[in-house]
Structure formats: structure tokens, C-alpha cells
DSSP file (Angstrom, degrees, kcal/mol; ACC not computed):
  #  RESIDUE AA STRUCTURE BP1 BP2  ACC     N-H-->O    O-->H-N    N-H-->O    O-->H-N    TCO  KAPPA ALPHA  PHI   PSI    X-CA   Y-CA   Z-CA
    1    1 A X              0   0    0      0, 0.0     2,-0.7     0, 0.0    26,-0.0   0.000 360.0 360.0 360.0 135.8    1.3    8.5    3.9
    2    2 A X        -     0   0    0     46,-0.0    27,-0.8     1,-0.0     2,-0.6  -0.710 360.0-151.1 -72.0 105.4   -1.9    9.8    5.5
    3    3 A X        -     0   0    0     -2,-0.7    46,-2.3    25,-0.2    47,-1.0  -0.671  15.8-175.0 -86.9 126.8   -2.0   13.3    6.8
    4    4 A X  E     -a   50   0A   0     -2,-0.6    27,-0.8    25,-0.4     2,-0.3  -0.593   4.5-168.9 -94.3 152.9   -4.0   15.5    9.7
    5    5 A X  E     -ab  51  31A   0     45,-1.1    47,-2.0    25,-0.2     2,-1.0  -0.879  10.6-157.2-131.3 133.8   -3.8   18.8   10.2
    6    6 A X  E     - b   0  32A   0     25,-2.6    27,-1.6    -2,-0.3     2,-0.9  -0.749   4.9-152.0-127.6 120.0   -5.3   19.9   13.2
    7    7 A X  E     + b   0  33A   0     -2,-1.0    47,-2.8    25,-0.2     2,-0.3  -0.713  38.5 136.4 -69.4  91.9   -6.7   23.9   14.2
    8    8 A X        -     0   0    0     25,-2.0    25,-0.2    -2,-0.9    49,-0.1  -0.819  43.9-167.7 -98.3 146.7   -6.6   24.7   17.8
    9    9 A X  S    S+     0   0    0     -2,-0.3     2,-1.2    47,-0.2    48,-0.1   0.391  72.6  91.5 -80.8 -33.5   -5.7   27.4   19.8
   10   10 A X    >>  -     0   0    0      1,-0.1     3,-1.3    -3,-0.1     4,-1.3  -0.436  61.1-161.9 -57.7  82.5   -5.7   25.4   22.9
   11   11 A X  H 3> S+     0   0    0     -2,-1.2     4,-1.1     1,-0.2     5,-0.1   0.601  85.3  51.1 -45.4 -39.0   -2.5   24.2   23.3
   12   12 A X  H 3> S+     0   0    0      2,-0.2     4,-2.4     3,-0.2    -1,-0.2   0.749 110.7  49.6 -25.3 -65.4   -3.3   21.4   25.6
   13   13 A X  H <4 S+     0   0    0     -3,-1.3     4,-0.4     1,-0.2    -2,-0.2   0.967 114.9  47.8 -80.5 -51.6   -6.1   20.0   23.4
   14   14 A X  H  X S+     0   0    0     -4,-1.3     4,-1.1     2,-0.2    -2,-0.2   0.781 107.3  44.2 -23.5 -49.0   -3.9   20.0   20.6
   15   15 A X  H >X S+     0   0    0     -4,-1.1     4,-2.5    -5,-0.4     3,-0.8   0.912 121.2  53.5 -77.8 -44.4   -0.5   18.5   21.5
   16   16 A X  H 3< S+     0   0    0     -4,-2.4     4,-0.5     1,-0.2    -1,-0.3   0.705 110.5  43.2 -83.4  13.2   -3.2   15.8   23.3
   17   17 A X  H 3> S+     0   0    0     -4,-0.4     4,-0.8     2,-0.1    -1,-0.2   0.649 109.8  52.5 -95.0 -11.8   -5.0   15.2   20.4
   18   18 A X  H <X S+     0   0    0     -4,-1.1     4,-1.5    -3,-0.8    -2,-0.2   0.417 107.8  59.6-107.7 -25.1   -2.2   15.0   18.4
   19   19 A X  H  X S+     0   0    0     -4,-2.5     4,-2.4     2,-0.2    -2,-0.1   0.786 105.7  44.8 -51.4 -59.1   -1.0   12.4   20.9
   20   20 A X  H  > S+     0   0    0     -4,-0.5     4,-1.1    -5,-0.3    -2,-0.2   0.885 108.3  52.4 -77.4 -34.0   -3.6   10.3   20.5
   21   21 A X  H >X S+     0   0    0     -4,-0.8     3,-1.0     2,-0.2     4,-0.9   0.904 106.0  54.4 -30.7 -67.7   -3.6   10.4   17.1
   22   22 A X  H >< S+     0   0    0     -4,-1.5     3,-1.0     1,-0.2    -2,-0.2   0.973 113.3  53.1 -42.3 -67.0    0.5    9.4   17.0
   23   23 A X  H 3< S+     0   0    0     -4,-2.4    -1,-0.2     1,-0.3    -2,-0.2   0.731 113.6  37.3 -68.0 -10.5   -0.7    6.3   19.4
   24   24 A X  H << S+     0   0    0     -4,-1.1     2,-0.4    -3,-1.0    -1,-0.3   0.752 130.9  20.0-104.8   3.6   -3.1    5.1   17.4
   25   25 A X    <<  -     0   0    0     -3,-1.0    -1,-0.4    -4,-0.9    88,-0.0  -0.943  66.6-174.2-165.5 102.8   -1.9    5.5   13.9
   26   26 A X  S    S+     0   0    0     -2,-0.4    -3,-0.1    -3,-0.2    -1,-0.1   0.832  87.8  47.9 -81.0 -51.7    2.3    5.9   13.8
   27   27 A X  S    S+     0   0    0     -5,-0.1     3,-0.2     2,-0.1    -5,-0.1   0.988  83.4 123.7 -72.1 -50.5    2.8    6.6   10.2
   28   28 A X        -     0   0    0      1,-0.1     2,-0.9    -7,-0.1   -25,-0.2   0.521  61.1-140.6  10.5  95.5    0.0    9.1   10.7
   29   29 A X        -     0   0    0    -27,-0.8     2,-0.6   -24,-0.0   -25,-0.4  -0.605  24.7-165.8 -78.5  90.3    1.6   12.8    9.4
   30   30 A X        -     0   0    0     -2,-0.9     2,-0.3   -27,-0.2   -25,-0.2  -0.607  12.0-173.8-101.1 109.0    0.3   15.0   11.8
   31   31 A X  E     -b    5   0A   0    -27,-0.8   -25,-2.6    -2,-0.6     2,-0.2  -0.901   8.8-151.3-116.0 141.6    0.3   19.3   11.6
   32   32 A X  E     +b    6   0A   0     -2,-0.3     2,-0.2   -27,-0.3   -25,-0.2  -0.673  18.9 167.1-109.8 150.7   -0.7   22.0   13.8
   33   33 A X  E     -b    7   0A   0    -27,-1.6   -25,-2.0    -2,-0.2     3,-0.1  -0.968  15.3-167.3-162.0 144.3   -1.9   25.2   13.2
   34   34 A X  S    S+     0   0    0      1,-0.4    24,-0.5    -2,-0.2     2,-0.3   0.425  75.2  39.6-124.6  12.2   -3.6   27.6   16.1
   35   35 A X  S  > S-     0   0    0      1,-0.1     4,-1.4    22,-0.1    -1,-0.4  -0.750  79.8-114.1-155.6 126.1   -5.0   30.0   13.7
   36   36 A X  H  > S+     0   0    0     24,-0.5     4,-1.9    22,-0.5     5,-0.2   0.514 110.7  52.0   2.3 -69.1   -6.6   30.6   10.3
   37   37 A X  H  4 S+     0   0    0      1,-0.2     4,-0.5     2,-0.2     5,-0.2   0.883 111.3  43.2 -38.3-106.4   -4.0   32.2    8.7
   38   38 A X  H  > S+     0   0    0      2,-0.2     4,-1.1     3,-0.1    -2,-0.2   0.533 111.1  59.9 -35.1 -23.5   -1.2   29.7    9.4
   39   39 A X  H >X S+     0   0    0     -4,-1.4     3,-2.3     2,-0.2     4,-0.7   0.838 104.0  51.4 -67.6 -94.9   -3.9   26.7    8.5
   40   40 A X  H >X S+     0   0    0     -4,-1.9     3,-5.2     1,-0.3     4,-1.1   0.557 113.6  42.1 -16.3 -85.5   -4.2   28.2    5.0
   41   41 A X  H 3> S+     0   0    0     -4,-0.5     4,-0.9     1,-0.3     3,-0.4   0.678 120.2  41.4 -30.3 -38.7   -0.4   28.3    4.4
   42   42 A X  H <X S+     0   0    0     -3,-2.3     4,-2.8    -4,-1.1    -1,-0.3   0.661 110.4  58.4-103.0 -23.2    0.2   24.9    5.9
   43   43 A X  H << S+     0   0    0     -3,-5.2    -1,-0.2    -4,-0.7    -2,-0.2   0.478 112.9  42.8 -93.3  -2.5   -3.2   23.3    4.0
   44   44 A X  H  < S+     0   0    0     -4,-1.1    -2,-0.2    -3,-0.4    -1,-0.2   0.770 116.1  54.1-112.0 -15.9   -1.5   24.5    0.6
   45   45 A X  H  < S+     0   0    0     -4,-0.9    -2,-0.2    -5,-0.4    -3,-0.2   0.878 127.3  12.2 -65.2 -58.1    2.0   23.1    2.0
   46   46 A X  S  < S-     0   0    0     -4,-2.8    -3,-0.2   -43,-0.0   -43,-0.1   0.538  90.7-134.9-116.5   6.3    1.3   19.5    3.0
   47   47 A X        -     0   0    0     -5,-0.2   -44,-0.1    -4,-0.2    -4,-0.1   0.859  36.4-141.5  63.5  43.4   -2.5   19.0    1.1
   48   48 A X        -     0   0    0     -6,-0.2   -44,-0.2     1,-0.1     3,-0.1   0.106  14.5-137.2 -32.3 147.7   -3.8   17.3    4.3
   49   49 A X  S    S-     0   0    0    -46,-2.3    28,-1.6     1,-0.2     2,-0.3   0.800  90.0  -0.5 -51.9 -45.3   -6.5   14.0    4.3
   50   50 A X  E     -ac   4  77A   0    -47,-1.0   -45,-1.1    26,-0.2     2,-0.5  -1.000  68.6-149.2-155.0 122.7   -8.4   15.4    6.9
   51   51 A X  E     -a    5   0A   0     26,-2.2    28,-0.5    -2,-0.3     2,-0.4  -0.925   9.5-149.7-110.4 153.8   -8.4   18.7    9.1
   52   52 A X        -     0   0    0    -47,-2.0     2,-0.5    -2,-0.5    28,-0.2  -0.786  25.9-170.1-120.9  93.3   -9.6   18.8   12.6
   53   53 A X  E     -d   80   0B   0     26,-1.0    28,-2.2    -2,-0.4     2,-1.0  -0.698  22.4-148.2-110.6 118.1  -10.9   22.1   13.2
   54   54 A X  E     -d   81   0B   0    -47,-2.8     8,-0.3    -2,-0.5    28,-0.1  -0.238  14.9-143.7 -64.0 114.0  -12.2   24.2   16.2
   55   55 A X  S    S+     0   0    0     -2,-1.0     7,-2.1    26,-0.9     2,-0.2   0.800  87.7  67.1 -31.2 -70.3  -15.0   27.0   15.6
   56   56 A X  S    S+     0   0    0      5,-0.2   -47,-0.2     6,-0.1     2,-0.2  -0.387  72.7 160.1 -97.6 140.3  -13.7   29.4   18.0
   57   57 A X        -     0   0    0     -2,-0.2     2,-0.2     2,-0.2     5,-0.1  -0.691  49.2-103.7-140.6 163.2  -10.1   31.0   16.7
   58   58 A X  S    S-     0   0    0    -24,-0.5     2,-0.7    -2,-0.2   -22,-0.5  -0.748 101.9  -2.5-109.1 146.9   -8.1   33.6   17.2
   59   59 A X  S    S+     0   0    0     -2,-0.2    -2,-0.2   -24,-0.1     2,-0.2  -0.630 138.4  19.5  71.6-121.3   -8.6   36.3   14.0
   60   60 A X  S    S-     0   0    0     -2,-0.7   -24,-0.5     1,-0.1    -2,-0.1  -0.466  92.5-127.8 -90.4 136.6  -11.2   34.3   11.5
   61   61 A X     >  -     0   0    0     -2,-0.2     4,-1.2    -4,-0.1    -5,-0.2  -0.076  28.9 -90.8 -84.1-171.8  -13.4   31.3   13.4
   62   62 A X  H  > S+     0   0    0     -7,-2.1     4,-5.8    -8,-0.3     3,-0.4   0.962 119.8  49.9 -72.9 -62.5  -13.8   28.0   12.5
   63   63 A X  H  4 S+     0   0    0      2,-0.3     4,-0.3     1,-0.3    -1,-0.2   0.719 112.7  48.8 -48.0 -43.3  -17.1   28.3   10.2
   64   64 A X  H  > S+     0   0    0      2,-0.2     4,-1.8     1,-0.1    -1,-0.3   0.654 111.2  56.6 -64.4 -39.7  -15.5   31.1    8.2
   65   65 A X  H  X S+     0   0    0     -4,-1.2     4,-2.1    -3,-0.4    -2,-0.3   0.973  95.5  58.0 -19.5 -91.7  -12.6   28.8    8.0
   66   66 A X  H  X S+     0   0    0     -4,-5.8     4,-1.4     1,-0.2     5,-0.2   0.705 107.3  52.1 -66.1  -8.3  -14.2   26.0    6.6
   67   67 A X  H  > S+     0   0    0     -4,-0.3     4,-3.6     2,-0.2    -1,-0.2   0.986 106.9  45.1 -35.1 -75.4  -15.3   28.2    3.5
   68   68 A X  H  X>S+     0   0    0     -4,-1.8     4,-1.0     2,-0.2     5,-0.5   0.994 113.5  53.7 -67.5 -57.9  -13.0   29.4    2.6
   69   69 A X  H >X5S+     0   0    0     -4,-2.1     3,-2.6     1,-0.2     4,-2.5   0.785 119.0  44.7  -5.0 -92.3  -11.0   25.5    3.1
   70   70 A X  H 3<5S+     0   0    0     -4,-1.4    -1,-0.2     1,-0.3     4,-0.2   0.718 104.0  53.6 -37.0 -46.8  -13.7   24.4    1.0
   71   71 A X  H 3<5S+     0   0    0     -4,-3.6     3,-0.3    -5,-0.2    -1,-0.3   0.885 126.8  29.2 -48.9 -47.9  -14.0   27.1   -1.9
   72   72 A X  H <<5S+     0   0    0     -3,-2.6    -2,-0.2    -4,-1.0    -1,-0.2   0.743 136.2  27.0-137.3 -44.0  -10.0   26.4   -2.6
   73   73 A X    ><< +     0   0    0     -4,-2.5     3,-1.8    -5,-0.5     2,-0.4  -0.388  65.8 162.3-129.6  59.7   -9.7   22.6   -1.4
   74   74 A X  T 3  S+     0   0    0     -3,-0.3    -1,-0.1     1,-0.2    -4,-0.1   0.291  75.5  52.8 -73.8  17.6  -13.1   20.9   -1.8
   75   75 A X  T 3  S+     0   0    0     -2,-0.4    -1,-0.2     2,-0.1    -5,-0.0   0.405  76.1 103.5-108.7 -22.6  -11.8   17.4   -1.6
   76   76 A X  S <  S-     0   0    0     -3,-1.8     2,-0.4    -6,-0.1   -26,-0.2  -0.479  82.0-120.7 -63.5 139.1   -9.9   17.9    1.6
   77   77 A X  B     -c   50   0A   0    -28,-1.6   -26,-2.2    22,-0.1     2,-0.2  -0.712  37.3-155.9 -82.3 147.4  -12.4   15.8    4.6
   78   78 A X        -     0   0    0     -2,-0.4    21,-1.8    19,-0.4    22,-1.6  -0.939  13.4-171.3-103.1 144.8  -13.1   18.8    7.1
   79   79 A X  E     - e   0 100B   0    -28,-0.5   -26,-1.0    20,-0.2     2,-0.2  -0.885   7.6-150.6 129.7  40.2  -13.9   18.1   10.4
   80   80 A X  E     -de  53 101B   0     20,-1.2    22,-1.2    -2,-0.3   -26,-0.2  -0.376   6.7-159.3 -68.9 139.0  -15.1   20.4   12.9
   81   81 A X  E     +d   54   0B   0    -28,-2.2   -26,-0.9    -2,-0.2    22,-0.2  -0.617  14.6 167.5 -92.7 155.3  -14.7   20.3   16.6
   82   82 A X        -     0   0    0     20,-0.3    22,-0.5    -2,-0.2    23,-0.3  -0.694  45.7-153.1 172.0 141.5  -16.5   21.9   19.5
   83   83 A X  S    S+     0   0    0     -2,-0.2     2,-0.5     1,-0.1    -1,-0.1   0.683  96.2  65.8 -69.2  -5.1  -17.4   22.4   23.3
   84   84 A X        -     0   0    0      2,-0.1     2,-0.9     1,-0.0    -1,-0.1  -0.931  63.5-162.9-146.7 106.1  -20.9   23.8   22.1
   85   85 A X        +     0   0    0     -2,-0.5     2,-0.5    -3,-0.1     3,-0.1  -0.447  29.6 168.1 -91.3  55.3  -23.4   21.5   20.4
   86   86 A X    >>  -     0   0    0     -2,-0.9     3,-1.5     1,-0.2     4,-0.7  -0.810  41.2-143.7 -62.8 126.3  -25.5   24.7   19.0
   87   87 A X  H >> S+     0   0    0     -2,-0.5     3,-4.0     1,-0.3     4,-2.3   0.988 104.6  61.7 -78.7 -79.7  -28.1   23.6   16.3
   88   88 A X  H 3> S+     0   0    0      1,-0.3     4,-0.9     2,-0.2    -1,-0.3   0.694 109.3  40.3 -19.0 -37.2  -26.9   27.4   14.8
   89   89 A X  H <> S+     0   0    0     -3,-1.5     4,-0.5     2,-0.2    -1,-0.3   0.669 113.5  48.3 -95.0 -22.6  -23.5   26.1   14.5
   90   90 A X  H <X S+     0   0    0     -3,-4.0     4,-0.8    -4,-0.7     3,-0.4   0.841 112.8  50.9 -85.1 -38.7  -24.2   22.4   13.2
   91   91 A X  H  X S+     0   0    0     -4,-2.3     4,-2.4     1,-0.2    -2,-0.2   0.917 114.6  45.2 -74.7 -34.1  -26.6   23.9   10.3
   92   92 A X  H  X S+     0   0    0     -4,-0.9     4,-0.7    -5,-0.5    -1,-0.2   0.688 113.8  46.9 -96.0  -0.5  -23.8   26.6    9.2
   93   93 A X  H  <>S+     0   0    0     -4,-0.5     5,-0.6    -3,-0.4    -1,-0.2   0.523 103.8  56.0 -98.8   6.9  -21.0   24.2    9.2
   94   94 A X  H ><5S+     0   0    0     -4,-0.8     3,-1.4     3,-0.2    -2,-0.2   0.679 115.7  53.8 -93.3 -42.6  -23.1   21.5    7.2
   95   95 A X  H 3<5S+     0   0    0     -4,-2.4    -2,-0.2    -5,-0.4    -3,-0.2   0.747 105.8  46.0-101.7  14.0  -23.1   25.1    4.8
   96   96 A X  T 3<5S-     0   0    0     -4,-0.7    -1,-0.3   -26,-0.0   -26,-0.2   0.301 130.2 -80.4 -87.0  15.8  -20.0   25.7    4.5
   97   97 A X  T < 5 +     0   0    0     -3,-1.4   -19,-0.4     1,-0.2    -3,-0.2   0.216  64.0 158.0 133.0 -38.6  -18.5   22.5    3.7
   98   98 A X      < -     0   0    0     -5,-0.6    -1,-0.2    -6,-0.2   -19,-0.2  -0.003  26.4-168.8 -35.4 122.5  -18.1   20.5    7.0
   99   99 A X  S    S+     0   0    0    -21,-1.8     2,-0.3     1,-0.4   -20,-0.2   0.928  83.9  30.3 -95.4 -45.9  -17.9   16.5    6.0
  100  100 A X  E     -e   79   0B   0    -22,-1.6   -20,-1.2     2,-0.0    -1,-0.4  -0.996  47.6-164.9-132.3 166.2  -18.5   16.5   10.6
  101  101 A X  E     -e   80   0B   0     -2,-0.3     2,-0.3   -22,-0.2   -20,-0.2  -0.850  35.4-173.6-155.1  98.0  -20.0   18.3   13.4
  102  102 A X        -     0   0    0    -22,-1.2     2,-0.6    -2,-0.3   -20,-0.3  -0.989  22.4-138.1-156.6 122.5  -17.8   16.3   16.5
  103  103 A X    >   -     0   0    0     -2,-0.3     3,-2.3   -22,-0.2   -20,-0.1  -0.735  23.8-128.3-102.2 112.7  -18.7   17.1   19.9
  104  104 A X  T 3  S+     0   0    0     -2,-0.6     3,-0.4   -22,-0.5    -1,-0.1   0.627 103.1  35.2  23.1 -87.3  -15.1   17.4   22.0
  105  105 A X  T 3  S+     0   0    0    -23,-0.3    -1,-0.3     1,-0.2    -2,-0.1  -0.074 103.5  72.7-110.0  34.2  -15.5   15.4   24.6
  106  106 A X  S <  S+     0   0    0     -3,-2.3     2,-0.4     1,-0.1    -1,-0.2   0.078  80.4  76.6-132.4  41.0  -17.9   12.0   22.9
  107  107 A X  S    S-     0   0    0     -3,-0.4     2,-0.1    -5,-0.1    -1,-0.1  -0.958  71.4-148.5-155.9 131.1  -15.4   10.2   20.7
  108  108 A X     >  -     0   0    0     -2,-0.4     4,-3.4    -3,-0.1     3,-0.3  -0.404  38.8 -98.1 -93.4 169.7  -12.8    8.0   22.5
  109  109 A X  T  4 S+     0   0    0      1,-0.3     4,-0.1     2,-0.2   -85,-0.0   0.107 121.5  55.9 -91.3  14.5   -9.5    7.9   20.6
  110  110 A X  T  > S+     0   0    0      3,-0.1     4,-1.1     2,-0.1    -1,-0.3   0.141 106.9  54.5 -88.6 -13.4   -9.9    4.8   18.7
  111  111 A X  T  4 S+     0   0    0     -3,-0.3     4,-0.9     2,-0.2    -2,-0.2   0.910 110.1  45.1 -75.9 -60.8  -13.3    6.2   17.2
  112  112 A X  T >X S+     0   0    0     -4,-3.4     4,-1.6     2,-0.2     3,-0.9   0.950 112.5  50.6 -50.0 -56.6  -11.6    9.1   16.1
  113  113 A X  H 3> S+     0   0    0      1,-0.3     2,-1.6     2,-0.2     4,-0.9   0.836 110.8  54.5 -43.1 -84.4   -8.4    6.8   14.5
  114  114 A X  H 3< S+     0   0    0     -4,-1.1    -1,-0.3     1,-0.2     4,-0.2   0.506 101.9  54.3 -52.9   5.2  -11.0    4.7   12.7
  115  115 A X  H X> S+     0   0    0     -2,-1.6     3,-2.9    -3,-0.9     4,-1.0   0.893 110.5  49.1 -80.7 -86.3  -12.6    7.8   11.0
  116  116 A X  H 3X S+     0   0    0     -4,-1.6     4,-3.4     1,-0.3    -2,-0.2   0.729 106.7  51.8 -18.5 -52.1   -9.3    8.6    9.7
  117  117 A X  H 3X S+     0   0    0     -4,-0.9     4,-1.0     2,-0.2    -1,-0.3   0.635 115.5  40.7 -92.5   4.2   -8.4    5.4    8.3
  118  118 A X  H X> S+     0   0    0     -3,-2.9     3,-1.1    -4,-0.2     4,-1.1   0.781 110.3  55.7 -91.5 -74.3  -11.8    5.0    6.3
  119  119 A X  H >X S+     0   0    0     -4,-1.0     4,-2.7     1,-0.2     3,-1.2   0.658 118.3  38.6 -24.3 -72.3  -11.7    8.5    5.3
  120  120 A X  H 3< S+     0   0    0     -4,-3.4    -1,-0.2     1,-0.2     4,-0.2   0.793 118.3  44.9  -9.1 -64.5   -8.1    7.2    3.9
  121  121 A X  H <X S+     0   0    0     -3,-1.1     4,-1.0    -4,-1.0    -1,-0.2   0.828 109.4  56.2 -72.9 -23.2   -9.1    3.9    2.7
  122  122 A X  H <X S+     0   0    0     -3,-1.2     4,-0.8    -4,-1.1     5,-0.3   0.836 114.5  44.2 -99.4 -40.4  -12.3    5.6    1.1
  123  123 A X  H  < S+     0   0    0     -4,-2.7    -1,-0.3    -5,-0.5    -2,-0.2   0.534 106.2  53.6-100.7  15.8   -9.7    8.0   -0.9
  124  124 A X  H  > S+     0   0    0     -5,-0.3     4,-1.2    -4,-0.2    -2,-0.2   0.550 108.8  49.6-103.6 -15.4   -7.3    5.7   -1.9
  125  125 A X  H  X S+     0   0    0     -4,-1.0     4,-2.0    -5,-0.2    -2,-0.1   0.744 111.0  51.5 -88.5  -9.0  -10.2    3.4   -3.6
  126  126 A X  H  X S+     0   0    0     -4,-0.8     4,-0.8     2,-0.2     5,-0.2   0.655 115.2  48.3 -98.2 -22.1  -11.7    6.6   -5.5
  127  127 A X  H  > S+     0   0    0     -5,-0.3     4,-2.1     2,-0.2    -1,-0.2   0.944 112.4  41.8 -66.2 -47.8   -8.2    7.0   -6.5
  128  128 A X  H  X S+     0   0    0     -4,-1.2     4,-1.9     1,-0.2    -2,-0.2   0.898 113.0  50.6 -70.1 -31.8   -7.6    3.9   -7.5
  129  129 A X  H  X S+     0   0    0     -4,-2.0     4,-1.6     2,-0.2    -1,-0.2   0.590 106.2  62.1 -84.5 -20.3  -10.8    3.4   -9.4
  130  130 A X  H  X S+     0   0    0     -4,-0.8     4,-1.9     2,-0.2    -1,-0.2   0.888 104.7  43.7 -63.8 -56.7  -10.1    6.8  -11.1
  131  131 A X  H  X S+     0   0    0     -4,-2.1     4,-1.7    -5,-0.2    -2,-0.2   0.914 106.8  64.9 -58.3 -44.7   -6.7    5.5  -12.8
  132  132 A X  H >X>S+     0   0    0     -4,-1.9     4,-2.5     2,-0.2     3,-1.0   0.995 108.1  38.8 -27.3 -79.6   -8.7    2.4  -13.6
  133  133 A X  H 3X5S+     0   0    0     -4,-1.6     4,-0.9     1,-0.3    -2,-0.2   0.679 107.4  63.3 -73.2   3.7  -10.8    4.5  -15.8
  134  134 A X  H 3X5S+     0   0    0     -4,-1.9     4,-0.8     1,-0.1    -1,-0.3   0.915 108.2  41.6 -63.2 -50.5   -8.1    6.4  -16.9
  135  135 A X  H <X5S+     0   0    0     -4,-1.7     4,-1.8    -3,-1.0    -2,-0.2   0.729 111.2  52.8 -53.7 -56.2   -6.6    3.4  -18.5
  136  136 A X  H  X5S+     0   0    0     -4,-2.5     4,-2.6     2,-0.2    -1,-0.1   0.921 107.8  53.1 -55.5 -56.0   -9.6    1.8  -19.9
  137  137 A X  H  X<S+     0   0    0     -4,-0.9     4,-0.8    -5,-0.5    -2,-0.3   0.919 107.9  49.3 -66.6 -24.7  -10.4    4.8  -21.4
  138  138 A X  H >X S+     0   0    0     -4,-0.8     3,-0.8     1,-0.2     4,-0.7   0.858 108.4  51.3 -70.5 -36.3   -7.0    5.1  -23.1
  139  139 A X  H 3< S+     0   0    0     -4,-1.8    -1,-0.2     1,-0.3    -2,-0.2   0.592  98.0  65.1-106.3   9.8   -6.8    1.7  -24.5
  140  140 A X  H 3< S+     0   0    0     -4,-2.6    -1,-0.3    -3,-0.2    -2,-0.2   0.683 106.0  49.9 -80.8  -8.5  -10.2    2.0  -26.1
  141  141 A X  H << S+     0   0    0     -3,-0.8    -2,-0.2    -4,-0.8    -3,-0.1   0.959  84.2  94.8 -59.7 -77.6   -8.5    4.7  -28.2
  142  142 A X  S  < S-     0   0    0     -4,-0.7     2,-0.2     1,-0.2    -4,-0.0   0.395  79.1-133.7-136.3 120.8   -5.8    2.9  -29.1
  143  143 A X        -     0   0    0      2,-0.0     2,-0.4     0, 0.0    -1,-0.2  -0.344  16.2-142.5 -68.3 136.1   -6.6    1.3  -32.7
  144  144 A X        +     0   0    0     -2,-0.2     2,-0.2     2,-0.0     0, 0.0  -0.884  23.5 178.1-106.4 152.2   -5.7   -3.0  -33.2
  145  145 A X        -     0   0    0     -2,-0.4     2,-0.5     0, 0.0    -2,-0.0  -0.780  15.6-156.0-159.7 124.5   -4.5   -3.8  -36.3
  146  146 A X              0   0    0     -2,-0.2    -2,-0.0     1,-0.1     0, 0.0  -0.879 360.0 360.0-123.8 131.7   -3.5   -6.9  -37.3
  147  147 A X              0   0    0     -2,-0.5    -1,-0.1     0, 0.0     0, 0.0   0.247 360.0 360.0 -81.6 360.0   -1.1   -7.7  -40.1
């Protein structure tokens, strides 16, 4: 099953983003967190697909956030959010880690689902295509000998 976790403080835009989410994508396993802290704890609990994270937090912001995310879980897609398209803010979340920079209010809720389910599909083929070579490579150790 695919999993979100999504960083708000904004209760509103959370429970409705989390809404939309649920309506377009059902199995979809969907976590809240409204602060830094509790995202850590919850990103080492359930290993999320994807976060969707706001810059401004209460205690440690978003940017500072996605460091530390990144440093500890550099596979996880990140996902930043924001009312405030600052060129300062796009350039330091492209260096800490940010896979996007996604302006609030310009992505209808079927854009946003189909991001998710390539982000999914994209790590379920790197998965798959990993075990593949897991396998290959094991059975070119493996000596024939025929009697």
C-alpha cells in the first residue's frame, strides 16, 4: 500500500488535502503531522512514499525540515508546499533535498493524485528491477555441473 504523510499546521488545509487525496486514491495510507518534531517520529513509524510539506511550521520550518528528512531518509519523495513562490525559497529547498517546489493553490486534485501514483509506480519498478538483479546475480554464482 502507498503512503503520504502530510506537514501542516493549518488544520483546514490539511484535513482538505487529505480529503482529496482519500477521493482520489482509496487505498491511499494517509498521515498527519502539524509539526517537525511529530513528522520525524511518524516518518520513522510508517516510512512514507511521499511527504507533503509546508515551509512555515511551528518550532523547525519546512526547509530545515527537509534536511534533516533527507540526511536520515534520502529515498523518501519530498514535496514542499507553499503560499509564497520566493526564488529564495525554491533555490534552498532544491538544496536541501526537495524532489518539488508546489505552489498551494495551482494543482487541481487529480494533478496532485497523478504525481503520487507515478512517484509509486516509479518505485515499485526500481524495486522490482533491483531484485531482478539480485537474482541474476546470484545464479551467476551458482556453479552447473553436470554428471
Amino acid at each position: 500500500m502507498s503512503s503520504v504523510l502530510i506537514i501542516e499546521n493549518n488544520d483546514f488545509f490539511r484535513q482538505s488535502f487529505k480529503e482529496i487525496l482519500k477521493m482520489y486514491i482509496p487505498s491511499l495510507d494517509v498521515s498527519e503531522s502539524v509539526d517537525g518534531s511529530d513528522a520525524l517520529k511518524k516518518i520513522a513509524q510508517t516510512s512514507p512514499d511521499v511527504i507533503f510539506m509546508d515551509i512555515r511550521l511551528p518550532g523547525i520550518n519546512g526547509l530545515e525540515l527537509a534536511r534533516e528528512i533527507k540526511c536520515h531518509h534520502p529515498n523518501v519523495v519530498l514535496s514542499i508546499f507553499t503560499n509564497y513562490d520566493l526564488p529564495e525559497s525554491r533555490i534552498m529547498a532544491k538544496k536541501y533535498g526537495a524532489d518539488h517546489f508546489l505552489l498551494k493553490d495551482t494543482l487541481t486534485g487529480a494533478e496532485i493524485a497523478a504525481m503520487i501514483k507515478s512517484i509509486v509506480a516509479k518505485k515499485k519498478n526500481r524495486s522490482i528491477n533491483s531484485n531482478r538483479r539480485t537474482k541474476i546475480r546470484s545464479i551467476g554464482k551458482k556453479r552447473l555441473t553436470i554428471e
